[in-house]
C-alpha positions as CSV (number, residue, x, y, z in Angstrom):
1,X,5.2,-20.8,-19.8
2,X,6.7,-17.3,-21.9
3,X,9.0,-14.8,-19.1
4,X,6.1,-12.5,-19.7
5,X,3.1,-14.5,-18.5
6,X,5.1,-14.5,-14.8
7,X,4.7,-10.4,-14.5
8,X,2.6,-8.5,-12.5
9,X,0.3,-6.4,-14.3
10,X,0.7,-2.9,-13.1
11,X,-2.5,-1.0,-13.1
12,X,-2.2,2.7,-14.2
13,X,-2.7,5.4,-11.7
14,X,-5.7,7.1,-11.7
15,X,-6.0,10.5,-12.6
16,X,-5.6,13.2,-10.3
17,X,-8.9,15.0,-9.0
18,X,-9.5,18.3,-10.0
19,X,-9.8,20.3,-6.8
20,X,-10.9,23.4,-7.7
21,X,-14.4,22.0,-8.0
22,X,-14.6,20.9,-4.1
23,X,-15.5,23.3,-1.0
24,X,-13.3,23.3,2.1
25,X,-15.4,20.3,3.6
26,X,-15.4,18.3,0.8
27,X,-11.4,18.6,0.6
28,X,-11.7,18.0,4.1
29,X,-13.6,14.7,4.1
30,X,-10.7,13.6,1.1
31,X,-8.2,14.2,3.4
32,X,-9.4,12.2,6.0
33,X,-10.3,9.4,3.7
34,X,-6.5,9.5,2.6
35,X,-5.5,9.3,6.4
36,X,-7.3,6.3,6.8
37,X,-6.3,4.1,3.8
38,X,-2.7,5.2,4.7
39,X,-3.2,3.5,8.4
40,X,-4.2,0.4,7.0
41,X,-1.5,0.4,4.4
42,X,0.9,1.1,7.2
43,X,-0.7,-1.6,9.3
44,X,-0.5,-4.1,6.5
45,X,3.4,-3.0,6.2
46,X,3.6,-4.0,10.2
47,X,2.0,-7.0,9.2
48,X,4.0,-7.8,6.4
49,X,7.5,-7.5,8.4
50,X,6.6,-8.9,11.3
51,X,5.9,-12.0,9.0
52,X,9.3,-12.0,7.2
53,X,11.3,-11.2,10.1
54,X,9.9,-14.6,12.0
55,X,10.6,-16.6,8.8
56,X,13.9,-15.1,8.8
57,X,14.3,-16.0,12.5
58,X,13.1,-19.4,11.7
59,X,15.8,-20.3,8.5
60,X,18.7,-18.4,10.4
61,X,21.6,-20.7,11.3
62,X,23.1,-21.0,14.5
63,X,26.7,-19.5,14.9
């Protein structure tokens, strides 16, 4: 198995939406759609350090 194979494939970030084109709600609306997926990234950040912090509790040596 090549080095390579072993990488993550990073997707490229999408383009940024033009703006201009939306009214006040529709900007709005975007900005609350960002909101949310930014909780649950948050939430999955909890998650995720929660998780390493009891498997580092677990493998930590006693002094």
């Amino acid at each position: 198995m090549a080095f390579d194979e072993d990488l993550e494939v990073r997707k490229p970030k999408p383009a940024l939406k033009p703006l201009d084109d939306l009214s006040v709600d529709e900007l709005q609306a975007l900005i609350a759609e960002h909101e949310t997926e930014i909780a649950r990234i948050r939430a999955a950040i909890t998650k995720k350090e929660a998780h390493r912090a009891a498997a580092a509790s677990f493998f930590k040596t006693p002094s």
